[in-house]
N, C-alpha and C positions, 0 to 999 in steps of 0.2 A: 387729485387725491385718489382716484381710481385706481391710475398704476402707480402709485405706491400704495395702497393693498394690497394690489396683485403682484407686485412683485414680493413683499412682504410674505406673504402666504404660502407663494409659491416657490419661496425661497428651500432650497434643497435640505437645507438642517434644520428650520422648521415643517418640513414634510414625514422628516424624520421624527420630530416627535410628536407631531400629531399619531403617529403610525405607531409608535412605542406607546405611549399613551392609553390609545383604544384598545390594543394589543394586554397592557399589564391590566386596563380597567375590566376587561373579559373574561382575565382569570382572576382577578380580584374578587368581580362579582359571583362567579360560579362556584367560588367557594363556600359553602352554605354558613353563613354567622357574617360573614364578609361584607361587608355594607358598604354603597359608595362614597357616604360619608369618609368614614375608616380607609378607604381607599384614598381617597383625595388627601385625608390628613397627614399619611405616611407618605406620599410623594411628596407632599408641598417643600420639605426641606432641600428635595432636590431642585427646586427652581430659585433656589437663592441667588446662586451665579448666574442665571437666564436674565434676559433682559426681560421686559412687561409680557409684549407681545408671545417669547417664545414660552416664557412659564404660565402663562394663564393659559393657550393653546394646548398645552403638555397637560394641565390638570382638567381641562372642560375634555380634553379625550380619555381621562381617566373616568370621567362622570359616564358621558357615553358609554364606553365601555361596562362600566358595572353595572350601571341599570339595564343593559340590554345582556351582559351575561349573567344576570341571574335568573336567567329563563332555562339558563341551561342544565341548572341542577334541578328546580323546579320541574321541567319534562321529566328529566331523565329518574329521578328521585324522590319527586313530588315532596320535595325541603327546597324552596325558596333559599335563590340564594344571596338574594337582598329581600328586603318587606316589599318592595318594587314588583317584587314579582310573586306573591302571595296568591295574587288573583288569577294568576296562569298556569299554580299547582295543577288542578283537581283535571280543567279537562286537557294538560298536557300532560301529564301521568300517565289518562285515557287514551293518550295514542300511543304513548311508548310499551302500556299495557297490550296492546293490538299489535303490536311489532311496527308502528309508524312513529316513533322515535325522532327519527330525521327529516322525517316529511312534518312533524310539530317545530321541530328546531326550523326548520326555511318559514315556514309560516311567520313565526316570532320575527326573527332577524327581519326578512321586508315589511313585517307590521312596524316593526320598530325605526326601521327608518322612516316608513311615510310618516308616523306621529312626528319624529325628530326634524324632517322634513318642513314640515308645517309647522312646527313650534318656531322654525330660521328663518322661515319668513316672516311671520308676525313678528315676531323679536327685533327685524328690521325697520316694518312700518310703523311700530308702537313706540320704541324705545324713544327715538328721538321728537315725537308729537309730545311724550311723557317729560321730556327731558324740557324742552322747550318751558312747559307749565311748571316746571319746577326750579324754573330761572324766579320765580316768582317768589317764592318763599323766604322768607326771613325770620327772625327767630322763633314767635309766634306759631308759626306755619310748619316749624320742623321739630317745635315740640308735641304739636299733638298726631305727629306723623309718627314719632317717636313713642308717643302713647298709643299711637291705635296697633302700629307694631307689639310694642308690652302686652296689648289686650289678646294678642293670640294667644297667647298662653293659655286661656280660658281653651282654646279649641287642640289643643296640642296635650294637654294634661292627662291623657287618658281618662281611668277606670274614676279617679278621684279628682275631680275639681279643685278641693284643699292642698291636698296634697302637692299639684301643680304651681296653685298661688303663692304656696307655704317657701317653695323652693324660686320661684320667682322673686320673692322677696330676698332670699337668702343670694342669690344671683345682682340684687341691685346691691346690695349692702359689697359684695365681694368688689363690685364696680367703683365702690367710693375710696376705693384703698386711694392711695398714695397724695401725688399734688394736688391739692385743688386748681383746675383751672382757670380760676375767676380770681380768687384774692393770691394762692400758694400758699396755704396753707396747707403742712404733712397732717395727712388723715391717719390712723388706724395702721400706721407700720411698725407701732413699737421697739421704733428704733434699729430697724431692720433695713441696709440700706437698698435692698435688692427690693423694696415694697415701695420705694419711692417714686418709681414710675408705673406704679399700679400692676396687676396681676396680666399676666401676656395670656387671652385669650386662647393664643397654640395650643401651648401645651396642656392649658385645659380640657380644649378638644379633642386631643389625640388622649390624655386619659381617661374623658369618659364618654368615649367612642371605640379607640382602639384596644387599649391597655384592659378595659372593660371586659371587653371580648377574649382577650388573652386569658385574663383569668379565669373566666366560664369555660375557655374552651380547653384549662388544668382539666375540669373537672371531668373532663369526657376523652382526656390523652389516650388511655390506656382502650377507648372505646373502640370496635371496631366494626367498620362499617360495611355493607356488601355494595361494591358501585357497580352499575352495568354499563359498559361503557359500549355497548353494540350499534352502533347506528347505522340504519341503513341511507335510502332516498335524502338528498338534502333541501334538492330545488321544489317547490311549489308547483302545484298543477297548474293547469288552467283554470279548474272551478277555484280552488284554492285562491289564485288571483283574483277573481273575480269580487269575491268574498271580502281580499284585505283592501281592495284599492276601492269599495262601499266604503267600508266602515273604519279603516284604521285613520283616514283624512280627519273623517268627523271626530274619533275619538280625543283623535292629537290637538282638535281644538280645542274641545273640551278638557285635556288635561295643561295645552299650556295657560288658560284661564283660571285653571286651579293653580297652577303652577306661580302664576301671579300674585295669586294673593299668597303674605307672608304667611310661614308656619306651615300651610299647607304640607304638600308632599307626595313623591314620586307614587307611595303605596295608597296616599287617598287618591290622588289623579286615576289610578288603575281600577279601583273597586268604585269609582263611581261610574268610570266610561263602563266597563265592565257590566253596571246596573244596568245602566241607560240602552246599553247593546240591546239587554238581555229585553228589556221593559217592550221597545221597539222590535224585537224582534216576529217573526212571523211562527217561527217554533221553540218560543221560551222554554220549554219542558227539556229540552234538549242540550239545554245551556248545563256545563258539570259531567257531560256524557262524551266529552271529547269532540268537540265540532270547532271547524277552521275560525268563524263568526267569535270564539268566546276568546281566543287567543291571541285575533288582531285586537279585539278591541280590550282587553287588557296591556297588553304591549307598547300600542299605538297612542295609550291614554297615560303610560308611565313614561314613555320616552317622549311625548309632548310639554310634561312639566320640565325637562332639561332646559328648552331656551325660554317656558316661562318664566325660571326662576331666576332667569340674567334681566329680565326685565326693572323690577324694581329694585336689585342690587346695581344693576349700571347707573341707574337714573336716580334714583331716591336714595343710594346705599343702607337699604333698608335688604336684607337676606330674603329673597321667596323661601327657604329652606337651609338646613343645617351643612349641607353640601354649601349652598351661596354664601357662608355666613365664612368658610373657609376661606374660599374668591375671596370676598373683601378685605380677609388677612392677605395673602399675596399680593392683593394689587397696594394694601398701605405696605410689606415691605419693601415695594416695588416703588416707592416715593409716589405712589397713586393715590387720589382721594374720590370714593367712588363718587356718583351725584353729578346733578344737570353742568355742572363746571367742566366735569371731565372729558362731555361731548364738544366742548369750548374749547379748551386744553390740548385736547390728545385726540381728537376726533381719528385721526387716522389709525389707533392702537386701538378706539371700541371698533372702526368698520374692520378692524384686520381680524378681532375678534368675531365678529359675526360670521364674515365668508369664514374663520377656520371653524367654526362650529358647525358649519353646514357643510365643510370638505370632512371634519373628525365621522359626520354621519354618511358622508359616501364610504369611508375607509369602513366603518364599522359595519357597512353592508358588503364591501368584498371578505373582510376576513370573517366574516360572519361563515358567510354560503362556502367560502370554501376553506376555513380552518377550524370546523368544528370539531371535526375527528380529531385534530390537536388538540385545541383547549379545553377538550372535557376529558383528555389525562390530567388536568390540574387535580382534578377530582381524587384522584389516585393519594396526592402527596400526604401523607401519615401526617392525623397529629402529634405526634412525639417530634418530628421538625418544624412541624409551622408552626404551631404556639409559640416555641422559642424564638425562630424567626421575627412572627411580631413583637415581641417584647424588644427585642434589639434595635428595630425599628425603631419602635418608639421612644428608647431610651439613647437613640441615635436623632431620631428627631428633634426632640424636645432640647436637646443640649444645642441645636446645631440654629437654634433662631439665634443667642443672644452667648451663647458660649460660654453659659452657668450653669452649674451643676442644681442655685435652684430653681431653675424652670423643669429640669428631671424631679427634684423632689414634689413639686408642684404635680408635674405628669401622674407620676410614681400616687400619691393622697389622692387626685381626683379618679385615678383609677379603682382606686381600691372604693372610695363614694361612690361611683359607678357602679360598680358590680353588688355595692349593698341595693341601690337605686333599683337595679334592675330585678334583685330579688322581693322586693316591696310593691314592684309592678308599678314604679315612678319613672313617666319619660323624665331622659335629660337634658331638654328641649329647653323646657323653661330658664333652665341655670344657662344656659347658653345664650337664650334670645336676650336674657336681662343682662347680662354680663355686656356682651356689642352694644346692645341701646340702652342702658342705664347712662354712661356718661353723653349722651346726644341729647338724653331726655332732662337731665341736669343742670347742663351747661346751656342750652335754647330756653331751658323755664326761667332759669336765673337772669340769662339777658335781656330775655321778651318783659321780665316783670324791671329789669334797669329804664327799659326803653319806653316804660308804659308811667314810672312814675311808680310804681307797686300795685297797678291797676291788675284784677284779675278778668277784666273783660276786656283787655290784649286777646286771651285766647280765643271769644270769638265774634270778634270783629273786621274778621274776611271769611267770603266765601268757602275759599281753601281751610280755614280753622274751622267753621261749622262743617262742615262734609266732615272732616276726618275726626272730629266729637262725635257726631252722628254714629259713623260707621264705629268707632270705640266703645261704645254704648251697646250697641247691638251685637258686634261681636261678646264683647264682656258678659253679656247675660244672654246670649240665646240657648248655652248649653242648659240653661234654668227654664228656657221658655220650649226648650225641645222635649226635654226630661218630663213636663205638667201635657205636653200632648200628649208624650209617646204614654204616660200613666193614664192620661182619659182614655186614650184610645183600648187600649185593656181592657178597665172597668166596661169600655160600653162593649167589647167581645163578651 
C-alpha cells in the first residue's frame, strides 16, 4: 500500500495541483474578507472532473493556503485576512510598523508549517485508532454522535446563544425537505420537483459564505484602500528560529486538538494557542508589541487545526469546521462516504490524502519564503473586479454541482440570508452544521428506536452512547455555566 501512495502523490499532475491549490489558497486568504472557507467553496466546482484523491489534495491545498495567507494582509495591514489570522494582527502590524515587514512574514510562514507539520502527524496516528472505534457504532451510537455534533452550535453561536439555537432549528427543519428516508415519504416540496431530493448543501455554502461576502464587499467597491506593499528581509533569524521551533510545535498541538473537536475553528485554535503563549510566557507585557513568540504561536496554533479538522470528518464524517463540512461534500460527489468504512474501503485515498497534506505543507513553506513579494500584489486587485469576480464564481459554481438553475436561485436567497445574518451579528455556522447532520441525526434515531422496539434507552445503553450524552450535555450548557462565572467573577472584582 505504500507505494501506491507514493506513487499516487507523487504522481506529476497531482503535484500540480497540490502546487495550484496552495498557490490560489494564499492569495485567496490574503485578501482581506476572503475566508478559507469561501475559498475552498468556490474551487470545489472545479474538482468535479478530478478523481477522489486528486480533488480532495487540490482543495486541502486550497485550506493550507488560506489560513496561512491570511497573515499576510494581517502583517502588512493589520486586517486579517481570514478570522485565522486575527490573532497575528496587532503584533505583526508592529513589525511592519518598524520596517520588518518581511522578517514578520518568514516568521509566520515556518510557524505555520511547524503547526501544519504536527497537526500531519497526529492526523496519521489518530485517525485510524479513531476509525477503528467507530467500526463500532450502530444506529444508537451515530445518533448521539449526531447530537453531540448539533450541540456545538451552542459554542459556535456567538454574541447570542438564541439566536444561534433559533437558526439551528431553522437548519434542521431545511434538512427535512424532500424524501424521507425511512418510509419515502415527500416532505415539504410543495410539489417542487427540484425539492425532492432535499436541498444540496453546496450551494448553500457558497451563498452564505461566499455570495455573502460579495455583497458586503458592494458596499465598500468604490472604497479605497492605501496598501503598502514594501517588504524587505524575508528568512528568519537565528533568534527568530529559536523562538518558532519552542513554541510553534506546542501551539500546533494544541490547535490540532481544538481543531478536533467539531465547530471549533482555525480563529479559536489561534487566540487560544496565542493565550496560552502569552500566559507561559517569561515576558507577557510584551505580547501585542511585535515580538517573534506572539506570531509563531498564533500561526502555529491556526495552521494546526488544518489536519485536526480531517480527523473526525475522515473517521466519524462529522465536520471539525465549516471548511471540513465542504471535504465531506466532495468526497460524497466523489461517490465517497466519509466515516470508519472509508479507511476499510479506500484506505489507500485516506493515506494518499494524509502524505498530500503534509507535501501541500512543504509547498506552502517554499512558496511562502520565496513568493511573498508576489502574492501580496493580490492585495493590489480593485474591488470594482473582485466583487464581480466572486459573484460569477459563485453563480458558476452553484449551477455546476447538478446543472440547475435552482441550486443558483438557492445560492442567489441564502446569500442575500447571509449578508442579513451577518448584519444582526448571527454566525452561519449553525444553519450549516444542522443542515449536514440533521438527516444523520433523523434517520440513526429512527432506526435505533426500530431496532429497540421504541425503547428510548437504546440511547444509552453502550459506553459509546453515554460518553457522547455526556459530552452533549456539557457542551450544550457550558456557555450558561461560563456566562454565571464569568458574572461572579465581576461582582466579586
Amino acid at each position: 500500500m505504500i507505494g501506491e501512495v507514493l506513487s499516487a502523490v507523487l504522481n506529476p499532475m497531482i503535484l500540480i495541483y497540490i502546487v495550484l491549490g496552495v498557490a490560489g489558497g494564499i492569495c485567496i486568504g490574503a485578501l482581506p474578507g476572503l475566508t478559507a472557507t469561501m475559498g475552498v467553496a468556490l474551487i470545489l466546482p472545479l474538482t468535479f472532473g478530478l478523481d477522489g484523491s486528486a480533488g480532495m489534495l487540490l482543495l486541502l491545498g486550497v485550506y493550507i493556503g488560506a489560513i496561512y495567507g491570511g497573515s499576510i494582509s494581517a502583517i502588512l495591514l493589520k486586517t486579517p485576512g481570514t478570522p485565522a489570522s486575527a490573532a497575528t494582527a496587532a503584533d505583526g502590524y508592529a513589525f511592519s510598523k518598524r520596517g520588518e515587514g518581511g522578517r514578520a512574514l518568514g516568521i509566520a510562514t515556518v510557524s505555520s508549517f511547524c503547526g501544519g507539520a504536527v497537526s500531519c502527524i497526529l492526523l496519521m496516528l489518530i485517525s485510524p485508532q479513531l476509525a477503528k472505534l467507530a467500526l463500532k457504532f450502530s444506529a444508537p451510537e451515530f445518533f448521539m454522535l449526531a447530537l453531540f455534533g448539533l450541540s456545538i452550535i451552542a459554542s459556535v453561536s456567538g454574541k447570542s446563544l438564541a439566536k444561534g439555537i433559533l437558526f439551528g432549528c431553522i437548519g434542521l427543519l431545511l434538512a427535512m425537505i424532500g424524501i424521507d428516508s425511512i418510509t419515502g415519504y415527500v416532505r415539504f416540496t410543495y410539489g417542487n420537483i427540484n425539492l425532492l431530493s432535499g436541498i444540496s448543501f453546496i450551494p448553500v455554502m457558497i451563498g452564505l459564505f461566499a455570495m455573502t461576502q460579495a455583497f458586503i464587499g458592494i458596499e465598500e467597491i468604490f472604497l479605497k484602500d492605501e496598501i503598502d506593499q514594501k517588504i524587505d528581509r524575508v528568512l528568519p533569524t537565528k533568534e527568530d528560529l529559536k523562538s518558532i521551533f519552542k513554541i510553534a510545535p506546542i501551539t500546533g498541538l494544541i490547535g490540532t486538538f481544538i481543531g478536533i473537536v467539531p465547530g471549533a475553528g482555525a480563529d479559536i485554535g489561534a487566540f487560544v494557542s496565542y493565550n496560552e503563549a502569552k500566559r507561559f510566557s517569561k515576558h507577557p507585557e510584551k505580547f501585542g508589541t511585535g515580538i517573534p513568540d506572539a506570531i509563531a504561536a498564533s500561526e502555529g496554533g491556526n495552521n494546526g487545526v488544518t489536519g485536526g479538522a480531517m480527523i473526525p470528518m475522515l473517521t466519524l464524517g462529522i465536520p471539525g469546521d465549516a471548511t471540513a463540512a465542504i471535504m465531506i461534500g466532495a468526497l460524497t460527489i466523489q461517490g465517497l462516504q466519509p466515516g470508519p468504512l472509508l479507511f476499510t474501503d479506500n484506505a489507500v485515498l485516506v493515506y494518499t490524502i494524509f502524505a498530500g497534506l503534509f507535501l501541500a505543507n512543504v509547498v506552502m513553506l517554499i512558496l511562502g519564503l520565496s513568493g511573498i513579494r508576489l502574492f501580496v500584489k493580490v492585495l493590489a486587485i480593485p474591488k470594482t473586479i473582485l466583487t464581480p469576480m466572486i459573484m460569477i464564481l459563485c453563480v458558476v459554481g452553484s449551477y455546476a454541482i447538478n446543472m440547475n438553475l435552482f441550486d443558483v436561485g438557492v445560492m442567489v436567497a441564502c446569500g442575500i440570508i447571509g449578508y442579513f445574518l451577518h448584519k444582526l451579528e448571527v454566525p452561519a455556522s449553525p444553519i450549516v452544521l444542522a443542515l449536514i447532520l440533521g438527516p444523520l441525526a433523523e434517520s440513526n434515531f429512527r432506526r435505533a428506536l426500530l431496532m429497540s422496539g421504541g425503547s428510548i434507552s437504546t440511547f444509552i445503553s453502550t459506553p459509546i452512547s453515554i460518553f457522547f450524552c455526556f459530552m452533549s450535555v456539557i457542551t450544550l450548557f457550558w456557555p450558561f455555566i461560563a456566562s454565571r462565572k464569568k458574572k461572579k467573577a465581576s461582582e466579586t472584582v
